[in-house]
C-alpha positions as CSV (number, residue, x, y, z in Angstrom):
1,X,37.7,-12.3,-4.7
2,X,35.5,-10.3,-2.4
3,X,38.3,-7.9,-1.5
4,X,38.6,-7.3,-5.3
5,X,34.9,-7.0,-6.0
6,X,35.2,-4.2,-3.1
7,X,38.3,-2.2,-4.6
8,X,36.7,-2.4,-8.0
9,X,33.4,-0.7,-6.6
10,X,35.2,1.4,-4.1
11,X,35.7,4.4,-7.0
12,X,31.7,4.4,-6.7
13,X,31.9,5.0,-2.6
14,X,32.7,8.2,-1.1
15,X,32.6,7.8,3.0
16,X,32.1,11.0,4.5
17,X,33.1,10.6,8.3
18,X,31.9,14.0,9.2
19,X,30.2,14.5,12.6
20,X,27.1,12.7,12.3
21,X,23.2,12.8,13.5
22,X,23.1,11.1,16.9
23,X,22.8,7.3,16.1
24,X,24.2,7.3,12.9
25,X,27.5,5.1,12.5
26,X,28.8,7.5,9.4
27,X,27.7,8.9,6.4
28,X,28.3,7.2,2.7
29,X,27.9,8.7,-0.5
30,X,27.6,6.3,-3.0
31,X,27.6,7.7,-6.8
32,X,26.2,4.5,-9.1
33,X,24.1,1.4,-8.4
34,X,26.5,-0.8,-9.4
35,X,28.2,0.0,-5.6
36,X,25.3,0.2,-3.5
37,X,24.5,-3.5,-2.8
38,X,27.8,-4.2,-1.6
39,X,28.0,-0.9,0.3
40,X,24.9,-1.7,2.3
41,X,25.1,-5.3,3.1
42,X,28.5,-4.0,4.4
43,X,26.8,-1.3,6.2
44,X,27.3,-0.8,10.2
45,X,23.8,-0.1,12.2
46,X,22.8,3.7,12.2
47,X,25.1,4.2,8.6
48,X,23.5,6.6,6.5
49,X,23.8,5.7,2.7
50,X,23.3,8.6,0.5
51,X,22.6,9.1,-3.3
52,X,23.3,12.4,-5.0
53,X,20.7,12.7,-8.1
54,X,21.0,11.5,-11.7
55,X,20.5,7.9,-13.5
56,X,20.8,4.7,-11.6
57,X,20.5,2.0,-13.9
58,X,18.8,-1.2,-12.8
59,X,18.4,-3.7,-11.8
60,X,19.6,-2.9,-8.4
61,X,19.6,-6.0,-5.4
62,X,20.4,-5.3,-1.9
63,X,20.8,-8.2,0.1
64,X,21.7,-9.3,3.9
65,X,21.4,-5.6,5.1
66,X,21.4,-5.4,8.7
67,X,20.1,-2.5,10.6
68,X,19.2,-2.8,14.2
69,X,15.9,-1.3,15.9
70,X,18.3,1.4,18.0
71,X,20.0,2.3,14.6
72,X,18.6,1.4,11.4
73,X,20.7,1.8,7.8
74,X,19.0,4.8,5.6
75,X,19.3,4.8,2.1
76,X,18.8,8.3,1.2
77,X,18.2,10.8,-1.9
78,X,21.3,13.2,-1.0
79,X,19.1,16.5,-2.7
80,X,15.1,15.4,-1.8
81,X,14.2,18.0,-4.2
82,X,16.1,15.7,-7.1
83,X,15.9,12.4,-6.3
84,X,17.8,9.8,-7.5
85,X,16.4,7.5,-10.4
86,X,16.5,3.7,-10.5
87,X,15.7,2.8,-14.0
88,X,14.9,-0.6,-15.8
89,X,16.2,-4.1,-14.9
90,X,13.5,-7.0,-14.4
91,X,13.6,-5.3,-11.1
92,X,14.5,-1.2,-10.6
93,X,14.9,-1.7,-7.0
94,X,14.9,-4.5,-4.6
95,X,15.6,-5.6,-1.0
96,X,16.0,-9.1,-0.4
97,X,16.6,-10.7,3.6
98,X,17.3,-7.2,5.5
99,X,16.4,-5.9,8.4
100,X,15.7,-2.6,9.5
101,X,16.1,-0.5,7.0
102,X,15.0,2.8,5.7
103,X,14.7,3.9,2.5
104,X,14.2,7.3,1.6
105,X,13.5,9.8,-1.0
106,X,14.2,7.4,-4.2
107,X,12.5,7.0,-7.8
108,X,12.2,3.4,-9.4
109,X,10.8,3.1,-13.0
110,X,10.7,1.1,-16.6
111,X,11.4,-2.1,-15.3
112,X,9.8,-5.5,-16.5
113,X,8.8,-7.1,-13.6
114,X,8.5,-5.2,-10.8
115,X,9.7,-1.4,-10.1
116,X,10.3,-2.5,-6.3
117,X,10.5,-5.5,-4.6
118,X,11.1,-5.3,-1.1
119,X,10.6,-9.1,1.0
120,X,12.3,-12.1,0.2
121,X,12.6,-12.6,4.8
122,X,13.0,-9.1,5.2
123,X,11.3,-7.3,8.2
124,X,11.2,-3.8,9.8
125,X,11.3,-2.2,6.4
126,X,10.2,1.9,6.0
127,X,9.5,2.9,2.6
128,X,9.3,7.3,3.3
129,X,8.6,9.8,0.1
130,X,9.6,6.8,-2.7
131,X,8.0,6.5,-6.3
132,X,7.2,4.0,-8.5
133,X,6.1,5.1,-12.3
134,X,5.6,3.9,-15.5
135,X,6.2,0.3,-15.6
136,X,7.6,-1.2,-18.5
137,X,6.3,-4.4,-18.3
138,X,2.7,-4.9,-18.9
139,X,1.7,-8.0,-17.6
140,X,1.1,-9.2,-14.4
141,X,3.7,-6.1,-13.0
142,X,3.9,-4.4,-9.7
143,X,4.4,-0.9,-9.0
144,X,5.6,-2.1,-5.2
145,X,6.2,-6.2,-4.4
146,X,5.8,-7.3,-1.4
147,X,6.9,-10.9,-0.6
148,X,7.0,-12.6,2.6
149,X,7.6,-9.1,4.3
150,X,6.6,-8.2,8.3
151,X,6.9,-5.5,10.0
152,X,6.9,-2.8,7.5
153,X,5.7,0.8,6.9
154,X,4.7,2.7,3.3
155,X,4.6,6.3,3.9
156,X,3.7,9.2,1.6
157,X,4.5,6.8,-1.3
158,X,3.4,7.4,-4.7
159,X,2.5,4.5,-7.0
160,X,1.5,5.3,-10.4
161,X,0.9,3.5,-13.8
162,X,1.9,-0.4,-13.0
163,X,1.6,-3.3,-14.7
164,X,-1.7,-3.5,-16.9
165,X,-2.6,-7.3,-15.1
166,X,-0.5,-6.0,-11.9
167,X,-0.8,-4.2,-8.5
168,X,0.2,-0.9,-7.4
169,X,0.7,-2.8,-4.0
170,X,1.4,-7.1,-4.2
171,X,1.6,-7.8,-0.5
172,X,2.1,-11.7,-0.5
173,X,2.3,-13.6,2.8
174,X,2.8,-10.6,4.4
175,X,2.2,-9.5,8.1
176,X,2.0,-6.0,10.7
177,X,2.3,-3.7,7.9
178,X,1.0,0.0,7.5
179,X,0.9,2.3,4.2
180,X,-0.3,5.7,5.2
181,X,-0.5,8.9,3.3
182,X,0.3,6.7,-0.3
183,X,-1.0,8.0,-3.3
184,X,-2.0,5.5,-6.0
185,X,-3.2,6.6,-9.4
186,X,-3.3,4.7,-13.0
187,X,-5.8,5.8,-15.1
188,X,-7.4,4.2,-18.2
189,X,-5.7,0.6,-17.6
190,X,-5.3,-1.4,-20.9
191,X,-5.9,-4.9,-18.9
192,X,-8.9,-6.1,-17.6
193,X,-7.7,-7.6,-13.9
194,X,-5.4,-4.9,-12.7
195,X,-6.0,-3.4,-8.7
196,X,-4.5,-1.5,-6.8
197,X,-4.1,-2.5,-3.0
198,X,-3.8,-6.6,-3.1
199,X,-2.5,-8.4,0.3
200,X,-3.3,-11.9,-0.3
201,X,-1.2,-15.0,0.3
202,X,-2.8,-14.7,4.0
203,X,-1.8,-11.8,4.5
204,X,-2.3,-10.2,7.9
205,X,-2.7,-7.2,10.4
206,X,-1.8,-5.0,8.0
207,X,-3.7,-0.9,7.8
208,X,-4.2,1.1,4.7
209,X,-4.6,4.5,6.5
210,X,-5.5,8.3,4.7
211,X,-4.2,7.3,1.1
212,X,-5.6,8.6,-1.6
213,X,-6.8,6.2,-4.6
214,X,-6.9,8.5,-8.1
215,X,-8.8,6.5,-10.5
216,X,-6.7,3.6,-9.4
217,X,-8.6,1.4,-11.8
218,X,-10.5,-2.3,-11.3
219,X,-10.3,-2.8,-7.5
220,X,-8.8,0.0,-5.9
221,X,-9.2,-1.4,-2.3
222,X,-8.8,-5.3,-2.5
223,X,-8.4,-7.3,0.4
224,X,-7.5,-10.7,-0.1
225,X,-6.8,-11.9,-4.0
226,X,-5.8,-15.5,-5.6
227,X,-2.6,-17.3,-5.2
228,X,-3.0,-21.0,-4.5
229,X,-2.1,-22.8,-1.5
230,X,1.5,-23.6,-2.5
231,X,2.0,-19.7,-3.0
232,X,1.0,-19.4,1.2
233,X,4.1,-17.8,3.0
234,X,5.0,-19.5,6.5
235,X,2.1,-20.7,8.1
236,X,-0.1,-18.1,6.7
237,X,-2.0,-20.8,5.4
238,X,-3.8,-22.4,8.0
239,X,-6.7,-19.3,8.5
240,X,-7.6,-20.9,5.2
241,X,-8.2,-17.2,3.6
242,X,-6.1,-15.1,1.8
243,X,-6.4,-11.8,4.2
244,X,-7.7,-11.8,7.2
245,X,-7.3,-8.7,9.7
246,X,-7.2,-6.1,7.2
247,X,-8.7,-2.6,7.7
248,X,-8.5,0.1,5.6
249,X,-9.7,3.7,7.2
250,X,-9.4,7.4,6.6
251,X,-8.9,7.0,2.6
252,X,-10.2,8.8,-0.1
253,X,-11.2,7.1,-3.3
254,X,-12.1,8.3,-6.6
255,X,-13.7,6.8,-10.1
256,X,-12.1,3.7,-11.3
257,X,-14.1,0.5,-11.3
258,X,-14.7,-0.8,-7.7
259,X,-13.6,1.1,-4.3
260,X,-13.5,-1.9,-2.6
261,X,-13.4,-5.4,-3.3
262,X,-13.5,-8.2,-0.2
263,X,-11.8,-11.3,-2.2
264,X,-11.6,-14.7,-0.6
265,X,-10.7,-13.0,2.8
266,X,-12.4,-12.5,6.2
267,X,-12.2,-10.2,9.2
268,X,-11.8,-7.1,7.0
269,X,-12.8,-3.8,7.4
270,X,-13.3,-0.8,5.4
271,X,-14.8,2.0,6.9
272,X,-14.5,5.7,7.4
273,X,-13.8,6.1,4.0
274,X,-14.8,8.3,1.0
275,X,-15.9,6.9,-2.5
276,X,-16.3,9.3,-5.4
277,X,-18.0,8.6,-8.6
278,X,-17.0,4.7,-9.0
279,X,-17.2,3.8,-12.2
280,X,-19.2,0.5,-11.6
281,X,-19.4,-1.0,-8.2
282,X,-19.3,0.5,-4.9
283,X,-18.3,-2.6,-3.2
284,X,-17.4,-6.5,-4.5
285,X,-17.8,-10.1,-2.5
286,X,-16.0,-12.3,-4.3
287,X,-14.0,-16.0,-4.0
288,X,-11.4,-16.9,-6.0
289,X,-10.1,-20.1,-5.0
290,X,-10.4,-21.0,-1.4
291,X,-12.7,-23.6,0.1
292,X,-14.5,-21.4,2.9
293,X,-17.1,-19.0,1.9
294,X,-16.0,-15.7,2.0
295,X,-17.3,-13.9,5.6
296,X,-17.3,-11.6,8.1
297,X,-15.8,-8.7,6.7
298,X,-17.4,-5.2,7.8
299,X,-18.4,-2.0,5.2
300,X,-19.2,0.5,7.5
301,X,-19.3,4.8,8.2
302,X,-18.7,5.6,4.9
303,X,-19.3,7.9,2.7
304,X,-20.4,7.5,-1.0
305,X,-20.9,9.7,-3.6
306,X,-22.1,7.9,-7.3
307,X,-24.4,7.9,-9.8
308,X,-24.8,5.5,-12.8
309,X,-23.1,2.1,-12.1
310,X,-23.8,-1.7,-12.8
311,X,-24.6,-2.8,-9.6
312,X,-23.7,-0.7,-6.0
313,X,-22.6,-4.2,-4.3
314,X,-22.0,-7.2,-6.7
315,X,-21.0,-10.6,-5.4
316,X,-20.0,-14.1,-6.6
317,X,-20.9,-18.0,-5.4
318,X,-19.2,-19.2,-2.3
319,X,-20.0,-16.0,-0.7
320,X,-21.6,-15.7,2.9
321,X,-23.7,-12.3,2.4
322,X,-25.1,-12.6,5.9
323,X,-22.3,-12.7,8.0
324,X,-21.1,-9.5,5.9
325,X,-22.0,-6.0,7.8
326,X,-23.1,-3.0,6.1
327,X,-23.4,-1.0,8.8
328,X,-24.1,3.8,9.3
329,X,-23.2,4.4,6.0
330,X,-24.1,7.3,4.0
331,X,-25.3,7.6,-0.1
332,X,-25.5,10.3,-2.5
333,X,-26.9,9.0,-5.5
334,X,-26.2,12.2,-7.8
335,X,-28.9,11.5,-10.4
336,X,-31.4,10.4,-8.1
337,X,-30.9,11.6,-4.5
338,X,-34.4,10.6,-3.3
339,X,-33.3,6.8,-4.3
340,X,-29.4,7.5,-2.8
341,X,-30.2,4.6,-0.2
342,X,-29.7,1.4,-2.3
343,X,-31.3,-2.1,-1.5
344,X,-28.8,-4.2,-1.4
345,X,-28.7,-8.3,-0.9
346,X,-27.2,-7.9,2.5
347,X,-28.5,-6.4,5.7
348,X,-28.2,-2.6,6.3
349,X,-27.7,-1.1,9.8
350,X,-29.0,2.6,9.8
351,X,-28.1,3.6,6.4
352,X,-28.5,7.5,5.7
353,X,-28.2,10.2,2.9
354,X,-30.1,11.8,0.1
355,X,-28.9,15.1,0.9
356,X,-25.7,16.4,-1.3
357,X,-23.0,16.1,1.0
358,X,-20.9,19.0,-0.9
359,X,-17.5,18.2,-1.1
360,X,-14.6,20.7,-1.2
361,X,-11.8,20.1,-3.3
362,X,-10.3,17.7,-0.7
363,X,-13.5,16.0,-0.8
364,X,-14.7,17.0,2.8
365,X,-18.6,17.0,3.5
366,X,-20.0,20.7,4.3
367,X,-23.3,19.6,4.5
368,X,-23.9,18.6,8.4
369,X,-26.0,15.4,7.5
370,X,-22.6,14.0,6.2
371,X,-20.3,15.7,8.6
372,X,-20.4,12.0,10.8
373,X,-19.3,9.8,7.2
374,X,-16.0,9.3,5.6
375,X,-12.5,10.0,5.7
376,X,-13.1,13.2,7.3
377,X,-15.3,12.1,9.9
378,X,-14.5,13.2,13.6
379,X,-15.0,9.6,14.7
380,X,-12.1,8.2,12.6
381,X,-9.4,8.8,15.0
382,X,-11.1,6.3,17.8
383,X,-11.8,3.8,15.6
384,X,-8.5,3.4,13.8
385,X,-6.9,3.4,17.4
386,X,-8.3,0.4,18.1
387,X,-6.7,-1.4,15.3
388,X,-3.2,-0.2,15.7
389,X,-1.9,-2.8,17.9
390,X,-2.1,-5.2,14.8
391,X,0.9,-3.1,12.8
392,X,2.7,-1.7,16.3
393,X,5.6,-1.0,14.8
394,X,5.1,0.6,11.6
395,X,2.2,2.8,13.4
396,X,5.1,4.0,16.3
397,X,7.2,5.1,13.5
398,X,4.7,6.5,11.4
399,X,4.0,8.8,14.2
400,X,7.4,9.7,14.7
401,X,7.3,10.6,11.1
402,X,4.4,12.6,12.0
403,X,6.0,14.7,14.2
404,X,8.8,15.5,12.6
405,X,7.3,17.4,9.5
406,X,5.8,19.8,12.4
């Protein structure tokens, strides 16, 4: 039956056993999404899989692909400049119990559930130059799902317009993950709970490094969230929180609701980064479920811009304000830059600003009082280096990326 299901698909499969990239095992064009899953889990090491453009209808599983670390599958877009499109399906696009593969160049969008879901046991996963956009379903619907994933990288990815109670990015149980040069934007959300960045599930060591957040609506930076103990992958459960050793540096963020959002988590960090005209809160302290109080997570060097809003940090019961550090950051109240320093209901360690910090159009301070703040600050590069051990992998392969566009 197998050997059928092959020949039936086969029509879909072009091999192209050309002389290869060192590495690679051969090249495969595949023509419709109705061959790829079988073409990849049948996929040797270092095979290249490639997609010419046009309409892929979803859903689309892959399952049991296995890459190695010396030669990884790639599922490529054949033209970069007209990628293929994954369309509709409860899911566009999904990977389910691979290893080491890349995915690269691709478009998922209009399904139900989630556009992509990539997880499900699956480790040392690169998702390079994808899209997710415009959602069809719009309820609790991700732009990216991630459960139960390790070992992963996210690189100039674009997320935009998910699920109106969803996430851009639904990390679940995950662990040693980096998303770098992502681009999230949703604008005017019609729910009331959507976020944008959500590693929960005790999720771990996982960086959110130079992204940019366009109004990315309620919580564009959330670490930690609410699942319920039974929704804990592996043993993720025993910290007791649902992130722990999450940092987010280098990012630019801009209106929505909340920048950041610490949410029954601990040992997070979010620093070196830009805020720009939030539309409500700077920063949120919040628990959602768990029995500790929420602790020890770190809001420092950054650099915010605002003016009108609710409250600059808001924060909920079961909260532990003063093991929380606010620590050298820098304010801009627009309306009233003699008050730009907020009191807040937590300690402060040197807070600064006042003076306009005059952003260019890539929002980087002119003004020398600022120069030291924010996702341009010359600082940035020593701190994130000492986090990168927690996501080794993704951050060795994200600088190979790196140096390959130069």
């Amino acid at each position: 039956m197998r050997h059928k299901t092959w020949q039936a698909l086969a029509w879909g499969v072009a091999a192209l056993w050309l002389a290869s990239p060192a590495g690679w095992a051969a090249d495969i064009e595949v023509t419709r999404s109705g061959a790829l899953p079988e073409t990849v889990r049948r996929a040797k090491p270092g095979t290249r899989i490639v997609l010419p453009p046009g309409a892929y209808p979803g859903p689309c599983k892959i399952t049991g692909a296995r890459g190695t670390a010396a030669a990884m599958i790639r599922i490529v877009a054949k033209d970069p400049a007209r990628p293929p499109v994954f369309s509709g399906g409860d899911v566009a696009f999904q990977l389910i119990d691979c290893q080491y593969v890349i995915v690269d160049g691709l478009i998922a969008e209009k399904a139900t559930v989630n556009n992509i879901q990539v997880g499900d046991k699956s480790h040392h996963v690169i998702l390079k130059d994808v899209v997710s956009r415009d959602i069809a379903g719009q309820s609790n619907c991700d732009g990216i799902k991630a459960p139960d994933l390790t070992d992963f990288l996210m690189y100039r990815c674009t997320v935009a317009r998910w699920g109106a109670e969803g996430s851009a990015v639904d990390m679940v149980g995950c662990a040693r993950g980096l998303m770098m040069k992502c681009r999230f934007t949703y604008p005017k959300p019609k729910g009331q709970t959507a976020n944008c960045i959500q590693p929960k599930g005790g999720t771990h060591d996982v960086g959110v490094y130079r992204c940019r957040f366009d109004d990315a609506n309620f919580r564009a930076m959330q670490f930690g969230g609410r699942t319920g103990k039974r929704y804990f992958f592996r043993n993720n459960l025993k910290q007791g929180y649902e992130a722990y050793d999450v940092v987010a540096m280098g990012n630019v963020l801009t209106k929505g609701e909340s920048a950041a959002a610490f949410v029954s988590c601990t040992k997070c960090a979010f620093a070196y980064n830009t805020i720009v005209d939030p539309g409500k809160h700077v920063v949120r302290i919040l628990n959602e479920g768990i029995d500790k109080p929420v602790a020890g997570n770190v809001f420092a060097r950054n650099l915010i811009v605002y003016a009108k809003l609710a409250e600059v940090l808001n924060h909920g019961p079961k909260v532990d304000l003063a093991s929380h550090r606010f620590e050298v950051n820098y304010w801009y109240n627009r309306l009233k830059p003699a008050g730009s320093i907020p009191k807040l209901r937590a300690a402060q360690t040197e807070p600064a600003g006042g003076e306009d910090p005059k952003l260019d159009k890539d929002f980087k301070p002119a003004a020398d009082a600022a120069k030291a703040y924010g996702a341009h600050a010359p600082g940035l590069e020593k701190a994130w280096a000492e986090h990168v051990k927690k996501f080794e992998w993704a951050w060795k392969h994200a600088v190979e990326l790196e140096k390959n566009r130069e």
